[in-house]
N, C-alpha and C positions, 0 to 999 in steps of 0.2 A: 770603538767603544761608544756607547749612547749614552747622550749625556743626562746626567740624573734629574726624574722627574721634578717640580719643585713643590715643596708644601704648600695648600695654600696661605696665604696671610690673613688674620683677622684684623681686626682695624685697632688702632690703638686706642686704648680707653681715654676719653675727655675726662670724665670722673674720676678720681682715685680716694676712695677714703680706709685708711690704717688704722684698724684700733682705736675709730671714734665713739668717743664719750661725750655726753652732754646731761651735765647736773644743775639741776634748781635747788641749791640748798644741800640740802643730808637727800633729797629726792633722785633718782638717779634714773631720768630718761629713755637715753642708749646707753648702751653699755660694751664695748669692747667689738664694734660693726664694724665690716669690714663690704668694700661694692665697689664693683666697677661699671662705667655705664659706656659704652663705648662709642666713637663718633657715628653717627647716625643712627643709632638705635633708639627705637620707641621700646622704654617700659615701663610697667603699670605696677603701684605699689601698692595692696591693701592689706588695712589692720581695719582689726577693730579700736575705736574711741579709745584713746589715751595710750596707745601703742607705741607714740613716737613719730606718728608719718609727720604733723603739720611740723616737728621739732625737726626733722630731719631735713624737710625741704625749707624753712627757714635758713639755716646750718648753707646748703647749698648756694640760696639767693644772696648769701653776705648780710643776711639781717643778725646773725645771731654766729659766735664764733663756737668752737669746741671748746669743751673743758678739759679735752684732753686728744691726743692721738692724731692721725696727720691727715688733711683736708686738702684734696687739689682738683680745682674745680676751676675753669676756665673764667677770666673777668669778662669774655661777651654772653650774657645770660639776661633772658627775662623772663619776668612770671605775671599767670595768669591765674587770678584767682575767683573763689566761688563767687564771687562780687564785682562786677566789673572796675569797681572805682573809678570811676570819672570822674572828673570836677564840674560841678553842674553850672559854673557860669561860664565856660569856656562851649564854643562850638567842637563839635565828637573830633572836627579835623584838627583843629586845637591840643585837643587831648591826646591824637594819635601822637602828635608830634612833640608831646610835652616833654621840656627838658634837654631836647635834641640842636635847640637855635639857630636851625640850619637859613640858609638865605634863599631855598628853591624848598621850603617846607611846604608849605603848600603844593606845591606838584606833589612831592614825595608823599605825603598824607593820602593824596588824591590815587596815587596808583597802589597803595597799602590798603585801602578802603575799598579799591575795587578788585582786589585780590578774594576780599572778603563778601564782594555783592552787598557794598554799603556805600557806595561812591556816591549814589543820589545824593546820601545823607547828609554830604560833608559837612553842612551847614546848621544842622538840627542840634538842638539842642540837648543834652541828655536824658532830662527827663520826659523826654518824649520819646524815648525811643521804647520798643517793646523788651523782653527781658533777653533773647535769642542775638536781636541788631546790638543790646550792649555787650552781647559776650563776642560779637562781630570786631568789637570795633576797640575791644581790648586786647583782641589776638591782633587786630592789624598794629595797634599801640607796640606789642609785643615783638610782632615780626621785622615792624621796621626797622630795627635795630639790629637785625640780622647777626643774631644767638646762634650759640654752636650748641649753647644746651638751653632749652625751653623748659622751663619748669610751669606745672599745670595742677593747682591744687581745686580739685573737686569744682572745675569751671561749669560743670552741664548739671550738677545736684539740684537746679533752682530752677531750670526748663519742665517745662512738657514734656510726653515721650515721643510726640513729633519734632519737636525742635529738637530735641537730641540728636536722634538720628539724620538730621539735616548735619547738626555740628559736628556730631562724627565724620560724614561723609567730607564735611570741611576740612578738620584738621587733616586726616589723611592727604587728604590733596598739598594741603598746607608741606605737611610732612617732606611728602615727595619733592615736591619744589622745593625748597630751602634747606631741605636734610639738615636740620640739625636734631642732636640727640634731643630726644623728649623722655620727663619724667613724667610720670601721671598718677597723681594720688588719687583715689577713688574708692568708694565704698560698696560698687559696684560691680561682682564681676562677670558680669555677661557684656560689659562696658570695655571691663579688662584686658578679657580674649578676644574682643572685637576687634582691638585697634592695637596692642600690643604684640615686640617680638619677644618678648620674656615679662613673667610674670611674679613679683615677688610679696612673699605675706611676712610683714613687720609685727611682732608680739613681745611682749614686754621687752624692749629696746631692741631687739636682735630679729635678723632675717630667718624664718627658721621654716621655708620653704621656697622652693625657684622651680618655675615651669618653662620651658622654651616649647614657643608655639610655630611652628614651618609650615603650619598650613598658610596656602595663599588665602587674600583676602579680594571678594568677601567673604566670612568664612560662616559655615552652619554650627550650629549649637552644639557644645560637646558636653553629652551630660557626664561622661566619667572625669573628665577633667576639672567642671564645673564640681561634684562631690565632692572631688580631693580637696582643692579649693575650702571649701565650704566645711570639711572636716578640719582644715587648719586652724582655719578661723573660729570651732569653735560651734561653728550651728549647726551640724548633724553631725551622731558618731558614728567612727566607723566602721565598717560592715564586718560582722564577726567571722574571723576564720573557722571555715566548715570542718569539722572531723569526717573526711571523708572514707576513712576506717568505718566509724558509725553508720556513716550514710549506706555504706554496701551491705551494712548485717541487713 
């Protein structure tokens, strides 16, 4: 008798959230979301403005609890936001390390910094850096703490569309090496599908579309996917079903 094939396993979720709600008041944010993000997985979240994304990955990083419904989210987690934040009297390797008061911080800075192709830097000042080296040097800030979930709010909104694309090319790497699950808030979605394995649209508090994307990367433009996309959110409608009764008279 042969023995039975096995299924395979998907990986267990690091995120779990049941029935999250999050209210300001009589104002009602989310509303009854439900997500799982799983270990190592990259995905990309877009709404549009007041949808819920910054309330949700707030929710995630520990800044801000539920008002309701069940939150389980790993305590190694960092985030990166559209703003580097660095403190500008401290040196960048300073900041990588901020908070950490390790006794070899300095190495450890030094090899986090050159993860990132900023290790010359170590020593420079913040505000000298260009606006690309400080979203460098807040992913290595991030990385070194070595997160099982990375959370990433609209970090590349405030680049060029060369340094984007450098950054993109970054995190991926990033990704690979350190595998921990990434959330990516974004307003963006040619950004979305670029660098994500699943793709989700946030609208008045609720998820209320999901794309899983298997293409390898790097990947070519999907315009049918980009539509659907773009009909969720609201900026073009959708293509009207044809009578093709009519069409054959």
């Amino acid at each position: 008798m042969t023995a039975p094939i096995p299924f395979p396993t998907r990986p267990q979720p690091i995120v779990s959230l049941r029935n999250f709600t999050r209210r300001f008041g009589t104002n009602t944010v989310i509303d009854g979301l439900d997500l799982e993000i799983a270990e190592g997985e990259f995905v990309a979240l877009l709404g549009r403005s007041g949808s819920g994304k910054t309330t949700l990955l707030r929710t995630l990083a520990g800044l801000d609890g539920p008002s309701g419904g069940e939150v389980r989210v790993p305590e190694s987690r960092a985030v990166v936001f559209q703003d580097a934040r660095l403190l500008p009297w401290k040196p960048v390797w300073q900041n990588v390390m901020l908070g950490l008061g390790r006794r070899d911080a300095r190495a450890r800075a030094e090899v986090a910094l050159a993860e990132v192709g900023l290790d010359h830097r170590a020593d420079a000042w913040p505000l000298t850096l260009s606006g690309g080296e400080a979203q460098r040097a807040a992913l290595a800030r991030a990385l070194v703490r070595e997160p099982k979930i990375l959370l990433l709010d609209e970090p590349f909104a405030a680049l060029d569309a060369l340094t984007r694309i450098q950054m993109h090319d970054l995190v991926l790497g990033l990704w690979r090496r350190h595998t921990p699950a990434v959330l990516l808030i974004t307003h963006d979605i040619d950004e979305a599908i670029a660098l994500a394995d699943r793709v989700l649209v946030l609208d008045g508090g609720r998820i209320v579309a999901e794309e899983r994307i298997v293409q390898d990367r790097p990947r070519n433009p999907d315009a049918v996917l980009r539509r659907r996309l773009l009909t969720c959110l609201g900026v073009v409608s959708p293509e009207p079903q044809q009578n093709w009764a009519e069409a054959a008279e």
